[in-house]
N, C-alpha and C positions, 0 to 999 in steps of 0.2 A: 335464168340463163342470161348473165350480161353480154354485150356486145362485145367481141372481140377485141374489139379497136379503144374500148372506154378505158379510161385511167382515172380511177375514184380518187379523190383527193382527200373529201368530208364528209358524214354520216351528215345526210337533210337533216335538219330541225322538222320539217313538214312532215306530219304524218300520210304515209301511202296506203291508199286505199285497197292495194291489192293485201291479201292474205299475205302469203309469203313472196319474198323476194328472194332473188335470184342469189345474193351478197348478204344475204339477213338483211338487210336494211335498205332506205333507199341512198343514194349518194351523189353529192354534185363532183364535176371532175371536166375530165380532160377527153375530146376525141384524138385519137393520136391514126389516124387512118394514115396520115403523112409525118412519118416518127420526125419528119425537120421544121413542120409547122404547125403544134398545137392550136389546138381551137377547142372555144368555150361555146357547148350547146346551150339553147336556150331550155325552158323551163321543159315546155312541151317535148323535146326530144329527149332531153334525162327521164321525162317521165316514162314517156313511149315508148324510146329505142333502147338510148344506155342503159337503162337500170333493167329491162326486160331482154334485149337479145334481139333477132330476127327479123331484123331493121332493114336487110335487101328490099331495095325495092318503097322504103318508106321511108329512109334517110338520105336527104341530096348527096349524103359525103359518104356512102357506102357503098364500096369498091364494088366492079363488077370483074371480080376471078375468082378463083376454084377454091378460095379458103374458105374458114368455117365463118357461121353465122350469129352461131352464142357459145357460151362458157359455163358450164353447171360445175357444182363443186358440193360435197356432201362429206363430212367427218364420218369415216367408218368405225376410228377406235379413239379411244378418248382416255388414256389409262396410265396411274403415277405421270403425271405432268407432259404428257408426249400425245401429240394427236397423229392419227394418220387423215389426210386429207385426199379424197380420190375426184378429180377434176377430168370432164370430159368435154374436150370441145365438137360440136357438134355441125353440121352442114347436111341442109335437109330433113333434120329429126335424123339422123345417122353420124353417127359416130365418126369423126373426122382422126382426131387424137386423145389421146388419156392415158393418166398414168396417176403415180400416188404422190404425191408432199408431205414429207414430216417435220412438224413443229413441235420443237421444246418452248412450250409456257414457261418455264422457269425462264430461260434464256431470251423471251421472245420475238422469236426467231425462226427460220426455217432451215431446219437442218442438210435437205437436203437440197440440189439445185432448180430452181423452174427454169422452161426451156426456152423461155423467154418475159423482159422485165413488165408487159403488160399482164402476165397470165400471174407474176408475181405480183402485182399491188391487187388482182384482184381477190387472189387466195389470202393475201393479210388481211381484207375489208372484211372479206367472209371470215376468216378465222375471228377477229376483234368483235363481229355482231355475232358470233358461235358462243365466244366466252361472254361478252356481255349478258347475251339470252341465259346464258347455265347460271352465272351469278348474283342475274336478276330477275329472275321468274317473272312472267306477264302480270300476275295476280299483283306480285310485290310494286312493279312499278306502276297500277292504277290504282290501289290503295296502301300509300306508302308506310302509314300510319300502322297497318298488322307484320309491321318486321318481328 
């Protein structure tokens, strides 16, 4: 569950310690909590807050109002070149907003509209580490050598 507010720029080079991430991967980027003054978090809050979500109360720059707290995102269908993507942003561990996103791989793109352009760049990171991970199997990329 990424931070509502995060805007991913770049899949980390660093490997993250957590199992799964929230985006498939971890990512350096943009707080946009004040969509007119970007700012770059440091190492420790991409780790902490952006890349994991639920950052009230533990990030100096996260707002105190009734929005949500993270962002989860999960491909339901995957089938002839079209995914469905089901994203729910969350406040409290409850359900704040969700709905579905469809992406044409071929075109890639998302077909239909997000409801907004942060909730968009984060469903493209997660889409990009979805097809990476299908294309490149964990096994393949730690012993490159058995393709």
């Amino acid at each position: 569950m990424a931070c509502p507010y995060f805007y991913p720029q770049a899949r980390s080079e660093k490997k993250a310690k957590q199992p799964r991430l929230p985006l498939g991967d971890a990512y350096s980027g943009l707080c946009r909590v004040d969509p007119m003054r970007d700012w770059r978090p440091d190492e420790a809050l991409l780790r902490d807050c952006c890349n994991l979500g639920y950052a009230r109360g533990r990030c100096p720059r996260f707002p105190d109002e009734p929005g949500p707290d993270a962002t989860r995102f999960s491909v339901t269908s995957d089938q002839d070149g079209a995914l469905s993507v089901f994203y729910v942003s969350e406040r409290n561990h409850t359900a704040h907003e969700h709905g579905t996103l469809e992406y044409s791989v071929d075109a890639g793109k998302f077909l239909s509209d997000c409801p907004n352009q942060l909730l968009h760049k984060q469903a493209q990171a997660y889409v990009e580490s979805y097809l990476r991970r299908k294309h490149q199997p964990e096994h393949l990329a730690k012993n490159p050598h058995r393709r």
